[in-house]
N, C-alpha and C positions, 0 to 999 in steps of 0.2 A: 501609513498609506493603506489603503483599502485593501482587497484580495483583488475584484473586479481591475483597478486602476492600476495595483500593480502587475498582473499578466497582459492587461492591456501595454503598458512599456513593456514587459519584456516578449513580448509580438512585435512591437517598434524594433526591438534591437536586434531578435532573429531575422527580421526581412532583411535588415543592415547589412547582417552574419552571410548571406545570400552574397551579395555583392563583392564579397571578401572571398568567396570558394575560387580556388582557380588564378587569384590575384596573387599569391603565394604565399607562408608563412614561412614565423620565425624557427629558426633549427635552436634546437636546447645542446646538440651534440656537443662533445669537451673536444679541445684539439687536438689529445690523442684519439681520436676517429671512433671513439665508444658511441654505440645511440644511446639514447639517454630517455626513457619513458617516463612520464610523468603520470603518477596514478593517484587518483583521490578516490576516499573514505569517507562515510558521515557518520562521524564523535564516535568511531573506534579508537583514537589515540590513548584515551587512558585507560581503560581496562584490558585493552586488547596489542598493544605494543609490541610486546615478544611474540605473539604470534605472528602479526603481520609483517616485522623484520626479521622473524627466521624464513617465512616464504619468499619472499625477495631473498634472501640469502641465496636461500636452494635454487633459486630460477638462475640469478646471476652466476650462480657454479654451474649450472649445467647450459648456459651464452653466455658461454666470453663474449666480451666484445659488447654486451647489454648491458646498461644502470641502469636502474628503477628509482625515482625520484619517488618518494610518500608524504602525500600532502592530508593532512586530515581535516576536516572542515565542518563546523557546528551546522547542526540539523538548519534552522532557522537561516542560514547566508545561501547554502547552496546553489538555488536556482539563480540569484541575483550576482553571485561570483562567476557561474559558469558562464552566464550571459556576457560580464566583464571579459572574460578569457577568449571567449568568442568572437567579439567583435576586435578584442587587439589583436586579432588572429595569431595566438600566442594560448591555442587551450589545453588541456590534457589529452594524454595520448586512450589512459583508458578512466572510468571517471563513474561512480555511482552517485545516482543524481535521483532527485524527486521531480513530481511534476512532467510527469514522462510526454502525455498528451502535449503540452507548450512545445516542444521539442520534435516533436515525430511530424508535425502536419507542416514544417516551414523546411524540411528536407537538410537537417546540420549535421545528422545521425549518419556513420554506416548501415549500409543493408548487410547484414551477418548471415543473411541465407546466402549471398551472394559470393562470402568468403569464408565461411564455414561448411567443410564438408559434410557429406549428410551422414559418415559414421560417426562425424564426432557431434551433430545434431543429435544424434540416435541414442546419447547418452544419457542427454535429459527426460526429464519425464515429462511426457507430451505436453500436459496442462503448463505447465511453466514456460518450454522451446515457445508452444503457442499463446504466448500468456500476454503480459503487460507489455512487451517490448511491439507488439503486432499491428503490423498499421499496414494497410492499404493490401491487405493481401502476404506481406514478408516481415517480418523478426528480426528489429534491431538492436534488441540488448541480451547480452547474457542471465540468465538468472543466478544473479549470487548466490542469496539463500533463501529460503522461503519459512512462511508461518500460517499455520492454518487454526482458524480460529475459536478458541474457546471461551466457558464463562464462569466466570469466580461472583459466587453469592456467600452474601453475612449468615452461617446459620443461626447466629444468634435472635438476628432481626426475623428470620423465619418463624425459630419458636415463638417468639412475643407477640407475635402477626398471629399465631395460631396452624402455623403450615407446618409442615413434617420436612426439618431440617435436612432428612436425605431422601428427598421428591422432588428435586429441581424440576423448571419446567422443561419438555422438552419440544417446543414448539415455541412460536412468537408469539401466537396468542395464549399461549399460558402465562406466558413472560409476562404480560401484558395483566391479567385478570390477578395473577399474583402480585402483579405491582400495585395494582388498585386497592386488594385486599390489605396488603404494606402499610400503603399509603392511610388507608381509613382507622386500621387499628394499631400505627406507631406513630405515626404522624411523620415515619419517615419516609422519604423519596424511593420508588421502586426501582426505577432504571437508571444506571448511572449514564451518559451516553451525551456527547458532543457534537452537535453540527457543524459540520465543517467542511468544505471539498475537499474531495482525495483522502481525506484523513476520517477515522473511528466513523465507520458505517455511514458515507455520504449517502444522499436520497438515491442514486442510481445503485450503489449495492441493493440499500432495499429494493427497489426493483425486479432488479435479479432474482434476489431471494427471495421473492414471492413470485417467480416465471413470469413476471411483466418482461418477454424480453423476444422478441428486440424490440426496439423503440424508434427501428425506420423501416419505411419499406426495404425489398431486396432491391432494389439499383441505387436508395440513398437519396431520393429525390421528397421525400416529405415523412414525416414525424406518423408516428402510429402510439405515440401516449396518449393520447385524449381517449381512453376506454372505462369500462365500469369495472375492470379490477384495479388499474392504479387508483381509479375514484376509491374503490375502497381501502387500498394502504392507503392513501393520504390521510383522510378519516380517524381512518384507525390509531396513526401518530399523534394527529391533531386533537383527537380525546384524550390520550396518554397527557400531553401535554397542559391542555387546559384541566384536567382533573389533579394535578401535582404527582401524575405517576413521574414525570419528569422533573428534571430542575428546572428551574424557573433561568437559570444560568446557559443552560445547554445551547441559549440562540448566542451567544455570547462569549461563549469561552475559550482557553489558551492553551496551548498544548499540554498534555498529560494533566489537564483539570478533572476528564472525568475518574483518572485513574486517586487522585486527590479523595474528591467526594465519596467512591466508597470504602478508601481507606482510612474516613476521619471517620465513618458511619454513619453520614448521612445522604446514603443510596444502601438497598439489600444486593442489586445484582450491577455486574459488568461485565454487559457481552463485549465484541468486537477485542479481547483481548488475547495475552497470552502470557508463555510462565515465565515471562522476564520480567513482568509486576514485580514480584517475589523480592528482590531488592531492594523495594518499597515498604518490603514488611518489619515489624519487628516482631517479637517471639510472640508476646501477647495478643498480637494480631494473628497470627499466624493459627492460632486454635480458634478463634473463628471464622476462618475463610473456608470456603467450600467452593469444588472445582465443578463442571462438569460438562459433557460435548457443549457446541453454542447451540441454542434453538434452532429451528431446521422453521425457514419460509415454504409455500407452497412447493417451491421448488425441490427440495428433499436435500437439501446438499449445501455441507456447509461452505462457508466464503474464506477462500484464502489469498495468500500474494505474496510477492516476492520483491527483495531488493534486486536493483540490476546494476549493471555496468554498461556503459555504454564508449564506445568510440566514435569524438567525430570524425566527420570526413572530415574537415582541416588538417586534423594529427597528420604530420611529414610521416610520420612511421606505419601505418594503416596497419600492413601485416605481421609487424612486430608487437601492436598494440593487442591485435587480435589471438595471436600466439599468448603473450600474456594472459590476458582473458583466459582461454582455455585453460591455464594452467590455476589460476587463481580458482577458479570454480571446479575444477578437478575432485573424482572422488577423495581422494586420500585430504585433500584439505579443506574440503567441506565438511568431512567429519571430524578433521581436529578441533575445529572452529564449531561445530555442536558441541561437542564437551565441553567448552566454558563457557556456553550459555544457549538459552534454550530455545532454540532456534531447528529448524526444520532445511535437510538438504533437498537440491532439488536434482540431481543424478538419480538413476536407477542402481549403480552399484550402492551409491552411500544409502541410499533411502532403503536397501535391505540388509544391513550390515545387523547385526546382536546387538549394537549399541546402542539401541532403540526399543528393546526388550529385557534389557537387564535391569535387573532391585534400584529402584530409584535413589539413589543419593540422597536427595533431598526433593522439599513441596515443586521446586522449582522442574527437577524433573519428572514429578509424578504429573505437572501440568502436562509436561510437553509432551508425554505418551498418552496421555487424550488427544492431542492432537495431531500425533505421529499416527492415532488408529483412525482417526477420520482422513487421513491422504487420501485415501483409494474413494471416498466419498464425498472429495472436496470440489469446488470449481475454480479457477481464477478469476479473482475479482478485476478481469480487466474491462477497460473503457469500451466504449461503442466505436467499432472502426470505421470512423466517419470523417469527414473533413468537416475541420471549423469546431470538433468536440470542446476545446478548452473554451472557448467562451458558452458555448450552450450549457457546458458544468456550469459556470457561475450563473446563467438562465435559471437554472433549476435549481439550483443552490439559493437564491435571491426568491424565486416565489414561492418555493418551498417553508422559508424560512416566514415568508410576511402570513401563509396560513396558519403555522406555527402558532405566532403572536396574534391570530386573531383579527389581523388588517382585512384578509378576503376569507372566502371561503374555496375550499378544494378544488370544485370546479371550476372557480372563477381561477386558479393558479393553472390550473393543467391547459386553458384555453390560453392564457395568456401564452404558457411555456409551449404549445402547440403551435400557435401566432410568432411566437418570435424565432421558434427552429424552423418554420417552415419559409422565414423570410432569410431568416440567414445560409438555408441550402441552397433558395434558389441564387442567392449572393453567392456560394462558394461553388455550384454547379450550374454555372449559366448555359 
């Protein structure tokens, strides 16, 4: 099934989800009167198991009376299970989930401002509390953990190209001129990089990262992309592309494809990444890869994000789901959970603790203190808080992609994408 066709159903079954708030739901409680939370992960079960069941340990010692139910669930089912859980209004009490926009504009989500206090708001770090979870004005998912993004180049394919293997670019357009350079004297691909919505640098990050932003007026009633600097990122892609700085694959590809290409060697750079690659590597790879901050767009500041958690309002338990929550993303185990992999906390105590500054282990944490030193210079790569955003992604997602291949050209894509948000605001603010 399409991307398009499938967020279109699962809009059909949120509106459903609507109907069901307030109808009641199923209790999971056991008959000795315990609540019983049921929390979902996505594919932490195999590497991450002792961790996750000694936190729940520690939570259920310190509430009697509470079970935590841990469901783990592959990357790829997610959104299409929770929707399942939803409509049998039987969902999880607290639930990290992708595809956040489907979810925020059809109203299934807690408002966490509304029941989280503001000292224990206070503990996150701003860009994140106001980050991905942020719709219509308030914050409704916790920020798990976050990643700010770096870029791994082949120096090998550097020296051969004739580049100075420790000269990474540090802008998009260097990215760009050294990939061309790549491209003409190795024959290989300069940019590793996969279009995709929501995932590995969709067209609206770029955006951002060139200060195309915002992309509506201030009340939300009509589109402000149809300008002469998105005309110029469009361009700019659309050279990359048609010259072989890109894969010929990138309109087309499947998850962790780009991360594939440049660790077979046929891409030099991959931005939009981070040091949990590294598991990808083997030794001999390993002496040619090279790290270094991601390119910086107009904008000056690199793009980061986070996983969330979210509760819906269906959950029987709201405030024990939300208890939870706080507890899961708590300093103390947001750092335990950076130690086994390289991953970025988003509290203010974890995010200053020494474990972020001591002798790197290994590649994998030498990545992620590049990335831990662009925090204070990063921005959240969240969505536009608009109504009606999930289908306008795949808008721009879809004409983005036909400039791409050469079907229109730029302008003819940003008129289209200008034409079709402007009908669909005044459809969603009449």
């Amino acid at each position: 099934m399409g991307d398009s066709r499938r967020r279109r159903l699962i809009a059909s079954c949120l509106c459903f989800c609507l109907l069901l708030l307030g109808a009641g739901c199923s209790e999971k409680d056991t008959q000795e009167g315990d609540i019983v939370l049921e929390f979902w992960t996505i594919a932490l079960g195999d590497a991450f198991a002792d961790y996750i069941n000694g936190m729940i340990a520690d939570y259920e010692e310190l509430n009697p009376g509470v079970r935590v139910e841990w469901v783990d669930v592959s990357g790829g089912e997610v959104a299409e299970k929770f929707i399942a859980a939803l409509v049998s209004g039987d969902p999880p009490d607290l639930a990290n989930v992708y595809d956040l926009p489907r979810f925020l504009e059809h109203d299934v989500l807690s408002n966490l401002d509304s029941l989280v206090s503001g000292t224990d708001q206070d503990r996150y770090l701003p860009n994140f509390w106001r980050g991905m979870g942020q719709y219509q004005g308030a914050n409704y998912a916790f920020p798990f953990y976050g990643s700010v993004n770096m870029m791994w180049y082949n120096k090998e394919i550097f020296a051969a190209a004739g580049l100075d293997p420790e000269r990474p670019p540090t802008t998009m357009t260097e990215m760009f001129e050294m990939g061309r350079v790549i491209r003409e004297k190795t024959g290989k691909y300069g940019v590793s990089w996969r279009l995709h919505p929501s995932l590995v640098g969709p067209p609206w990050w770029l955006l951002r990262m060139d200060d195309v932003w915002p992309l509506f007026n201030p009340d939300g009633t009509a589109t402000t992309i149809n300008n002469a600097e998105a005309l110029a990122l469009f361009e700019q892609w659309v050279d990359a592309y048609a010259m072989g700085v890109l894969p010929p694959e990138a309109l087309a590809a499947s998850s962790r494809d780009e991360v594939n290409w440049f660790i077979e060697g046929r891409a030099a750079m991959l931005p939009f990444s981070g040091g949990w690659i590294t598991r990808y590597f083997d030794e001999s790879f390993e002496t040619k890869a090279g790290m270094t901050s991601h390119p910086l767009g107009r904008l000056g500041k690199v793009p980061a994000n986070s996983q969330v958690l979210v509760v819906p309002r269906m959950s029987p338990h709201v405030e024990q789901a939300v208890d939870f929550g706080l507890f899961v993303t708590s300093p103390k185990y947001q750092l335990e959970f950076c130690s086994y992999v390289a991953i970025l906390p988003t509290t203010k105590e974890a995010a200053a603790d020494p474990f972020f500054r001591q002798p790197p282990r290994n590649l994998s944490d030498r990545a992620n203190q590049i990335s831990y030193a662009d925090l204070p210079n990063s921005f959240v790569a969240a969505p536009p808080d608009v109504k009606g955003w999930s289908r306008m992604e795949d808008i721009l997602y879809e004409e983005f992609a036909r400039a791409l291949a050469g079907q229109q050209s730029s302008q003819a894509a940003l008129d289209r994408i200008e034409s079709k948000w402007n009908h669909l605001l005044r459809y969603t603010n009449p």
